[in-house]
Jmol script that loads the backbone (N, CA, C; Angstrom):
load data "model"
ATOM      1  N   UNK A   1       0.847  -1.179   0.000  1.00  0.00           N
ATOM      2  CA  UNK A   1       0.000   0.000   0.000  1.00  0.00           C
ATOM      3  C   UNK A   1       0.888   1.236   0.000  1.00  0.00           C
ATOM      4  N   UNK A   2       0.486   2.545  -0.736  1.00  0.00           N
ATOM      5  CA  UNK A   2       0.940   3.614  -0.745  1.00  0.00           C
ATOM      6  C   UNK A   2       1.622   4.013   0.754  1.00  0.00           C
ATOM      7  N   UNK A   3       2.415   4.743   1.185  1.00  0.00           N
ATOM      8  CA  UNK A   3       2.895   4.956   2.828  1.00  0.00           C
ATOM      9  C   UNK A   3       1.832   6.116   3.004  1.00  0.00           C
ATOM     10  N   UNK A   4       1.230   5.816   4.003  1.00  0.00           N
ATOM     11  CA  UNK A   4       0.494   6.510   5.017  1.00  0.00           C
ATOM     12  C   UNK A   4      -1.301   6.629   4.162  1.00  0.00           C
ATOM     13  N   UNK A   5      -1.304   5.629   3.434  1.00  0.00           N
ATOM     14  CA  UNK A   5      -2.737   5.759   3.041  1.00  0.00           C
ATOM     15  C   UNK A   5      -3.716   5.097   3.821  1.00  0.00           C
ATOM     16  N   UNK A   6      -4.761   5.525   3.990  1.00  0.00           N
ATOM     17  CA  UNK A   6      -5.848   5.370   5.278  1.00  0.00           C
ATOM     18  C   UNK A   6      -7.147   4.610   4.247  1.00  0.00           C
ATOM     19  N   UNK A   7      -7.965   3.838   4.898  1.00  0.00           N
ATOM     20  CA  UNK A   7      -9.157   3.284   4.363  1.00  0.00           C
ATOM     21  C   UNK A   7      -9.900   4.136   3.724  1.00  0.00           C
ATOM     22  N   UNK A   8     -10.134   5.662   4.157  1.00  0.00           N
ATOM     23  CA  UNK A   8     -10.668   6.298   4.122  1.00  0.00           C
ATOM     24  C   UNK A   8      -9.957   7.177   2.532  1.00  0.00           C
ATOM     25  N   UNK A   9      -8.236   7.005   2.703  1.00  0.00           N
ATOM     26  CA  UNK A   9      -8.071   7.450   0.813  1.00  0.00           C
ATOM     27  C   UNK A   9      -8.173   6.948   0.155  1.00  0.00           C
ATOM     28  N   UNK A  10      -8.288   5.327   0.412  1.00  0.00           N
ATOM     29  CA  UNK A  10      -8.601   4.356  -0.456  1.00  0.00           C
ATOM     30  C   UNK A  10      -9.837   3.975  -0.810  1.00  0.00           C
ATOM     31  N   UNK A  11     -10.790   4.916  -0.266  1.00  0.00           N
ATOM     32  CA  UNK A  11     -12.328   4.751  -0.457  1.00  0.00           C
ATOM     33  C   UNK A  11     -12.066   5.987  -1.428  1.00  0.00           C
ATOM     34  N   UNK A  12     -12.108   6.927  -0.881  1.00  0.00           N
ATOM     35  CA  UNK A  12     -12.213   8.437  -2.134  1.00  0.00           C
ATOM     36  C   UNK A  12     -11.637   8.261  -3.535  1.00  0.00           C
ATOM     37  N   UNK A  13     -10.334   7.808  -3.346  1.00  0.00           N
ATOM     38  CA  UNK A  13      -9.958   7.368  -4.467  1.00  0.00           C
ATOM     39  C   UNK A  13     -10.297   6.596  -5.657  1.00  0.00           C
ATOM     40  N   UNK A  14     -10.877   5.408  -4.842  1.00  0.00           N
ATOM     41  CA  UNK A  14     -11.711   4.274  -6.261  1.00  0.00           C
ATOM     42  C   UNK A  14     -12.481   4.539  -6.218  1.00  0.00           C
ATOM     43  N   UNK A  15     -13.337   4.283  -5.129  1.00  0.00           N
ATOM     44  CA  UNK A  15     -15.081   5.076  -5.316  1.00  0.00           C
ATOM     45  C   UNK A  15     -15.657   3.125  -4.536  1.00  0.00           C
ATOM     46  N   UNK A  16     -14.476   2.725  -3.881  1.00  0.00           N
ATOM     47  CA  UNK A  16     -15.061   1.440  -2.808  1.00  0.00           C
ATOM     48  C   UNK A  16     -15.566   2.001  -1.415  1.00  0.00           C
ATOM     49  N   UNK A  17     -16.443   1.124  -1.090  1.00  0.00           N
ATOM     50  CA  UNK A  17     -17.053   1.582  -0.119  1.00  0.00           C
ATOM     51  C   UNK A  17     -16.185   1.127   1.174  1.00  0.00           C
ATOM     52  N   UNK A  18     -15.566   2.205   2.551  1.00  0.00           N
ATOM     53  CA  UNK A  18     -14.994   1.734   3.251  1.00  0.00           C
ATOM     54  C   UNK A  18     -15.030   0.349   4.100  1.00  0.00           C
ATOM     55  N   UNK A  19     -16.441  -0.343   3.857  1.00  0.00           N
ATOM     56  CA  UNK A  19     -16.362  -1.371   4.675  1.00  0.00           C
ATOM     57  C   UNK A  19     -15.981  -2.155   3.481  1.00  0.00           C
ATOM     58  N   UNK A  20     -16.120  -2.470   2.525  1.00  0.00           N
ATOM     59  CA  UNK A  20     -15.754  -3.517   1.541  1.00  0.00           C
ATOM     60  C   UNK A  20     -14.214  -3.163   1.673  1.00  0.00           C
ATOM     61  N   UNK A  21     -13.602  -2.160   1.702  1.00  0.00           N
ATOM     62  CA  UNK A  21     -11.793  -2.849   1.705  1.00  0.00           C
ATOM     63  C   UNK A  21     -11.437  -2.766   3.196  1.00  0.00           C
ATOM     64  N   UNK A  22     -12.298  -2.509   4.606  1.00  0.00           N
ATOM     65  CA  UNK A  22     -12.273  -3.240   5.981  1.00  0.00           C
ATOM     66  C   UNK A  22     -12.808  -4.848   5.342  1.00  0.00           C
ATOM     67  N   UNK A  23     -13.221  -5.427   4.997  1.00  0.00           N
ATOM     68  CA  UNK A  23     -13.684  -6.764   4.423  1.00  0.00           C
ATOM     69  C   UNK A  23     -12.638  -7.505   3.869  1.00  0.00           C
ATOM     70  N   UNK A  24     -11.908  -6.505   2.788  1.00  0.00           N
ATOM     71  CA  UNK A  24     -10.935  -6.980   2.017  1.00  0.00           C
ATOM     72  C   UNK A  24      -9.554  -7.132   2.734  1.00  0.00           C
ATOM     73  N   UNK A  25      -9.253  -6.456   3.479  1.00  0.00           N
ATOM     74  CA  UNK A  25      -7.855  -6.368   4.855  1.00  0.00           C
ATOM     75  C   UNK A  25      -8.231  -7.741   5.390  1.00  0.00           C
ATOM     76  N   UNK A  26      -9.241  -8.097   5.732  1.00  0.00           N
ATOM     77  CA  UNK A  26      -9.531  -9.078   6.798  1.00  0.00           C
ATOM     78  C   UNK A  26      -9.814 -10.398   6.602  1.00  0.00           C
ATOM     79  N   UNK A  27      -9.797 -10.589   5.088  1.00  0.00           N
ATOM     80  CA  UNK A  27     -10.140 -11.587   4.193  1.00  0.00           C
ATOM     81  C   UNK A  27     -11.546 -12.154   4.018  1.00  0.00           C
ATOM     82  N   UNK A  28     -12.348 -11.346   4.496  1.00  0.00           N
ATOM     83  CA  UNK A  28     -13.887 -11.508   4.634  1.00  0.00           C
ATOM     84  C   UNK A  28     -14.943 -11.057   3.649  1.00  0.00           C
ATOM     85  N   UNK A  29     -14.155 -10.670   2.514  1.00  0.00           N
ATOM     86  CA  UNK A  29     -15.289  -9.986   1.704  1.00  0.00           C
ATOM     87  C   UNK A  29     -15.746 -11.082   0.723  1.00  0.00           C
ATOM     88  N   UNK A  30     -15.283 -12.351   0.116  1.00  0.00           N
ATOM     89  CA  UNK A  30     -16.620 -13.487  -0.130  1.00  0.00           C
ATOM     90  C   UNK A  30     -16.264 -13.351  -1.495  1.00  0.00           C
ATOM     91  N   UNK A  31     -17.004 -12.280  -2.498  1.00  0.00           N
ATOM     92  CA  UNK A  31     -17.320 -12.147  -3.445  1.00  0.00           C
ATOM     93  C   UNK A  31     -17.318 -10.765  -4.036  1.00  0.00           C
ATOM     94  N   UNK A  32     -16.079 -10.325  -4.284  1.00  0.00           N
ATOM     95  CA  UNK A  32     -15.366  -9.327  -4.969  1.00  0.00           C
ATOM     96  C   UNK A  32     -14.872  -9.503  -5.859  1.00  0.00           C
ATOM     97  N   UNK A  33     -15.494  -8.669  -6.789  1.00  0.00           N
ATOM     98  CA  UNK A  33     -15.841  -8.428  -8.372  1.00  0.00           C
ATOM     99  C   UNK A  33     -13.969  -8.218  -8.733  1.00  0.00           C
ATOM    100  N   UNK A  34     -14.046  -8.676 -10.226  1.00  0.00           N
ATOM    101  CA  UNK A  34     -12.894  -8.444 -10.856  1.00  0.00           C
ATOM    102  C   UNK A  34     -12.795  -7.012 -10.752  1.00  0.00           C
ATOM    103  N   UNK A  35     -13.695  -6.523 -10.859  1.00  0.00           N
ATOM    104  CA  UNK A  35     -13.710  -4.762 -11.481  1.00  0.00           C
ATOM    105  C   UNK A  35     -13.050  -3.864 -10.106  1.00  0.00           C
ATOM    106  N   UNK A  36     -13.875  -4.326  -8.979  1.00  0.00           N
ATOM    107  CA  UNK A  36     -13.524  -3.942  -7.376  1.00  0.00           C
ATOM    108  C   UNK A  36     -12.102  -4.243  -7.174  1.00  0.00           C
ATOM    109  N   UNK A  37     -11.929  -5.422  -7.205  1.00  0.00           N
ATOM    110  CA  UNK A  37     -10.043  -5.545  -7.314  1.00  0.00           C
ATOM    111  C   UNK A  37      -9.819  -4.756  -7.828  1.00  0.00           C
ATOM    112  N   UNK A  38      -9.600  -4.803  -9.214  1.00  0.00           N
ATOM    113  CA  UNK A  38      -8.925  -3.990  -9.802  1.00  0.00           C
ATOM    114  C   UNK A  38      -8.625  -2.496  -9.455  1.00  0.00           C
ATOM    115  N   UNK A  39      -9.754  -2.053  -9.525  1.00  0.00           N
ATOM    116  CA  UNK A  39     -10.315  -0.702  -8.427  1.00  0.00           C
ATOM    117  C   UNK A  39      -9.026  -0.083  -7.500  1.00  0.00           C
ATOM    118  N   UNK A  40      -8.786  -1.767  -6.813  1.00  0.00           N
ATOM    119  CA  UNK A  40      -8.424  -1.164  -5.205  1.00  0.00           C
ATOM    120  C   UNK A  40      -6.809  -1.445  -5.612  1.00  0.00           C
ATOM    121  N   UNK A  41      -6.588  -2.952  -6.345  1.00  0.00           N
ATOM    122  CA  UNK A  41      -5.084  -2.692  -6.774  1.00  0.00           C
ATOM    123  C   UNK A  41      -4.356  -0.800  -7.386  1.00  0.00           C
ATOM    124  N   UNK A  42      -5.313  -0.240  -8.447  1.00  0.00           N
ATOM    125  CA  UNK A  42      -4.831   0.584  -9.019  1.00  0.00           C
ATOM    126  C   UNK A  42      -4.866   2.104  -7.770  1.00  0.00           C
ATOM    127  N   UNK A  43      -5.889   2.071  -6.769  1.00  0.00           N
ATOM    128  CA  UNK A  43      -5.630   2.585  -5.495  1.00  0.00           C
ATOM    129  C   UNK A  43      -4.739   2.728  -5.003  1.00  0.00           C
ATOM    130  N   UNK A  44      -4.053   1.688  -4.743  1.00  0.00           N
ATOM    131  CA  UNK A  44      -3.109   1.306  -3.469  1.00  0.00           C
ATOM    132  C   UNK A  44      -1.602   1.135  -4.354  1.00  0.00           C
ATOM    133  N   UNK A  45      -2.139   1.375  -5.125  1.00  0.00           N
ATOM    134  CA  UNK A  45      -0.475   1.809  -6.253  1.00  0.00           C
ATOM    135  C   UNK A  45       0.239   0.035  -6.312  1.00  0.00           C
ATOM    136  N   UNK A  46      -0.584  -0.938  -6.374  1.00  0.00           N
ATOM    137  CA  UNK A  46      -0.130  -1.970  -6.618  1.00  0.00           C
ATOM    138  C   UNK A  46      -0.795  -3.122  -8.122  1.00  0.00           C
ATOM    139  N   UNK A  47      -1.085  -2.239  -9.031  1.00  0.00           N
ATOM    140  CA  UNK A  47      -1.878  -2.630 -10.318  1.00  0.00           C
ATOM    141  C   UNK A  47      -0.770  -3.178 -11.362  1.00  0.00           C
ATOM    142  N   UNK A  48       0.232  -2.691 -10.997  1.00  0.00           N
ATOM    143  CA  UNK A  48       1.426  -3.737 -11.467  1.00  0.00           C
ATOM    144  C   UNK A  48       2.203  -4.841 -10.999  1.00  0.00           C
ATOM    145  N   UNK A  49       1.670  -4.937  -9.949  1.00  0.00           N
ATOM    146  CA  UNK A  49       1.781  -6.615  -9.439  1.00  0.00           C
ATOM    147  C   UNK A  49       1.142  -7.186  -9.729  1.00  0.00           C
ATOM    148  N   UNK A  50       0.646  -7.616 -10.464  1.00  0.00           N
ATOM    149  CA  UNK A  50      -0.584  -8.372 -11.229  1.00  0.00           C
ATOM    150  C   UNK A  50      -0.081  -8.765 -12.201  1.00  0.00           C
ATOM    151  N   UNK A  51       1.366  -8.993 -12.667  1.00  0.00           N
ATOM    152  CA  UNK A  51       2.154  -9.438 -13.873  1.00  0.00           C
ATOM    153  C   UNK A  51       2.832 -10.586 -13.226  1.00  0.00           C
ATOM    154  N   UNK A  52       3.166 -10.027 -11.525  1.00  0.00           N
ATOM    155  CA  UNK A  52       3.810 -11.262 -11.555  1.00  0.00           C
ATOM    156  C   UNK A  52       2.759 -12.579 -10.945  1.00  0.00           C
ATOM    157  N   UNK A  53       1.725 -12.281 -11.063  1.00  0.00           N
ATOM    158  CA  UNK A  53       0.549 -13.665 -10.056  1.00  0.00           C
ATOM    159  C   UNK A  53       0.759 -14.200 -11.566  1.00  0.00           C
ATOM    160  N   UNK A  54       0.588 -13.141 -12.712  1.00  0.00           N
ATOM    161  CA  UNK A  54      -0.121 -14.189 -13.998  1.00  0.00           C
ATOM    162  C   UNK A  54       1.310 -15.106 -14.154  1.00  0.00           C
ATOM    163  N   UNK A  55       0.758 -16.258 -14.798  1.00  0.00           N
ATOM    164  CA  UNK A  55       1.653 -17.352 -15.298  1.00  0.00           C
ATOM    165  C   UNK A  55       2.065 -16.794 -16.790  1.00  0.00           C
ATOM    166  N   UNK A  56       2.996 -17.585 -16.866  1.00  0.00           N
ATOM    167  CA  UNK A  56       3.453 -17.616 -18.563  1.00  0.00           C
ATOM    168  C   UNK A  56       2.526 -18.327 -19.645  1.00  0.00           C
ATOM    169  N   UNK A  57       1.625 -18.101 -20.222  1.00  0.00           N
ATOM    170  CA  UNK A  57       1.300 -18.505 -20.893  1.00  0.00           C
ATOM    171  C   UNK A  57       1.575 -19.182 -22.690  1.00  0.00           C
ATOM    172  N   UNK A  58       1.464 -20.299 -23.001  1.00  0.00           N
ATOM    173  CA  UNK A  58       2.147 -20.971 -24.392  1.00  0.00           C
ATOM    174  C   UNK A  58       1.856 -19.900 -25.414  1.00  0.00           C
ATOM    175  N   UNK A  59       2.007 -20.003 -26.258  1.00  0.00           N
ATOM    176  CA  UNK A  59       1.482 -18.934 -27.222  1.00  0.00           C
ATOM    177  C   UNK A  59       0.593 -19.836 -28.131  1.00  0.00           C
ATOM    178  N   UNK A  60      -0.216 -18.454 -28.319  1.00  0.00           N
ATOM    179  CA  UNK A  60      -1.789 -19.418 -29.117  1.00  0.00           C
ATOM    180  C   UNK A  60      -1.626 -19.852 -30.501  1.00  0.00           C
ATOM    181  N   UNK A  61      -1.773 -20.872 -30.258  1.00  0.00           N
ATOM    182  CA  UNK A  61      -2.543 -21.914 -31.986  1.00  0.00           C
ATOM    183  C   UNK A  61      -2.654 -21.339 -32.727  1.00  0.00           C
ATOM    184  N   UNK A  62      -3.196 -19.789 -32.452  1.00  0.00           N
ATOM    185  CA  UNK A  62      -4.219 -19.167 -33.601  1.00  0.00           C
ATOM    186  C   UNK A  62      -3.262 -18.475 -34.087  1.00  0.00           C
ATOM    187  N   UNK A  63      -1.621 -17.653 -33.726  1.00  0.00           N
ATOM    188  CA  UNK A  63      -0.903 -17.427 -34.011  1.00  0.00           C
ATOM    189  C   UNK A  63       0.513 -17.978 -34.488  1.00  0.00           C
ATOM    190  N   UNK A  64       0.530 -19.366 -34.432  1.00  0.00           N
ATOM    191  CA  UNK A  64       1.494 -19.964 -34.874  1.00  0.00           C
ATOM    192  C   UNK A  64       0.929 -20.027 -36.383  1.00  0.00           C
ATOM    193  N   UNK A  65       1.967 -19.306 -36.994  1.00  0.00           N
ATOM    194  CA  UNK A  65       2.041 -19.768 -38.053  1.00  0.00           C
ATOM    195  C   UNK A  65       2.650 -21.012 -39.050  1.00  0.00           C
ATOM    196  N   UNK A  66       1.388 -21.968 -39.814  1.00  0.00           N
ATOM    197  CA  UNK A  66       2.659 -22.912 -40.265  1.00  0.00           C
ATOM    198  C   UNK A  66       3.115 -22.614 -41.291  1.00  0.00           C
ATOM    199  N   UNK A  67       4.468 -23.414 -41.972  1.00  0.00           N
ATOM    200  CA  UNK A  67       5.257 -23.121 -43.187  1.00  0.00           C
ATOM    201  C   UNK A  67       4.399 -23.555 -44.325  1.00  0.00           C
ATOM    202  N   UNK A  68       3.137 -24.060 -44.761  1.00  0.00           N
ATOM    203  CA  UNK A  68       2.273 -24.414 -45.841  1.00  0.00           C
ATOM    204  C   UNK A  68       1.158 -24.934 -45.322  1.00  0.00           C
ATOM    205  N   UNK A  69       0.516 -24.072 -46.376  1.00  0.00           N
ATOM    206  CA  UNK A  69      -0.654 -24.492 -45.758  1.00  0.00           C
ATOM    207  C   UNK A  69      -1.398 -25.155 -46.938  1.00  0.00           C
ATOM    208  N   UNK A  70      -2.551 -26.122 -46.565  1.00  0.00           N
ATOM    209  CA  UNK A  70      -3.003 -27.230 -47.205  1.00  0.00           C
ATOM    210  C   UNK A  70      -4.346 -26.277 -47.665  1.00  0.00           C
ATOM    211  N   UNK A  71      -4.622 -26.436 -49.335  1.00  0.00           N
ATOM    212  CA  UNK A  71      -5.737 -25.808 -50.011  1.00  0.00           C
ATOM    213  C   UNK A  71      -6.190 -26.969 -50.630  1.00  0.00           C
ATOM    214  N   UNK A  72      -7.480 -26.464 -49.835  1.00  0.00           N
ATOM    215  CA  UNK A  72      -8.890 -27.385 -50.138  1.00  0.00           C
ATOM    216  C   UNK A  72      -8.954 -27.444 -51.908  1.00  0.00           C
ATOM    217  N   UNK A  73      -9.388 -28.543 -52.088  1.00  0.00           N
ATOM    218  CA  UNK A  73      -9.647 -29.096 -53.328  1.00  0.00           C
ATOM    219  C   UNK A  73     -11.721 -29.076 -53.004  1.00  0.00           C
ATOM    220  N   UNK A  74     -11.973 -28.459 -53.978  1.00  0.00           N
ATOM    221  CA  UNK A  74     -13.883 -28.497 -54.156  1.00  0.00           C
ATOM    222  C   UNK A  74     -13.956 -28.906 -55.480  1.00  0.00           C
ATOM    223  N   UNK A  75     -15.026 -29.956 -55.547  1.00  0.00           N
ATOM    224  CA  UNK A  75     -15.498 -31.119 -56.222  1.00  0.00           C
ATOM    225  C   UNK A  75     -16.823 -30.195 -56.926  1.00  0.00           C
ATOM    226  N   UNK A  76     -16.892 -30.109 -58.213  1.00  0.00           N
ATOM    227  CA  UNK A  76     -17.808 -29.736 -58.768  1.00  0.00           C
ATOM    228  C   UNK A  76     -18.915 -30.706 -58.658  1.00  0.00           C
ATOM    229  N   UNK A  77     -20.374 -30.423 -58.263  1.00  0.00           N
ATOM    230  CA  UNK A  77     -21.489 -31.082 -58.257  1.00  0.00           C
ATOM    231  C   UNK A  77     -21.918 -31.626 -60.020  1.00  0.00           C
ATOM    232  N   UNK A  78     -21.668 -33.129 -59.838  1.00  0.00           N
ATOM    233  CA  UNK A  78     -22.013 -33.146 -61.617  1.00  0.00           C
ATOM    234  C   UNK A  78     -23.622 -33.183 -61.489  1.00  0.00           C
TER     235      UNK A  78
END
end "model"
wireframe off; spacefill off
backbone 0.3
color backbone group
């Protein structure tokens, strides 16, 4: 967290309601929205730690390109 930031700048700031990040300190809030995280990461000046939770991911199928590609042959209807 930012040094010396209070529940109370971290409410003004995102626009969370102070008991939802008293909830969130305490591990009690259940069911907090992607959007609310996010919210409170970019708050608390920690929205770039969120590179290192993600994993490495393979790179997609849809971008590998292959070296030839196979063209369909269509059969005229006699």
């Amino acid at each position: 967290m930012r040094s010396n930031m209070t529940q109370k700048d971290v409410s003004e700031q995102s626009g969370i309601t102070i008991t939802t990040i008293h909830k969130f300190e305490n591990g009690t809030s259940g069911n907090m929205s992607l959007g609310t995280f996010l919210l409170l990461m970019k708050a608390i000046g920690q929205i770039d730690a969120l590179d290192e939770l993600m994993p490495e991911l393979p790179e997609s199928a849809y971008l590998i390109k292959s070296e030839k590609k196979v063209q369909r042959i269509r059969h005229k209807k006699s």
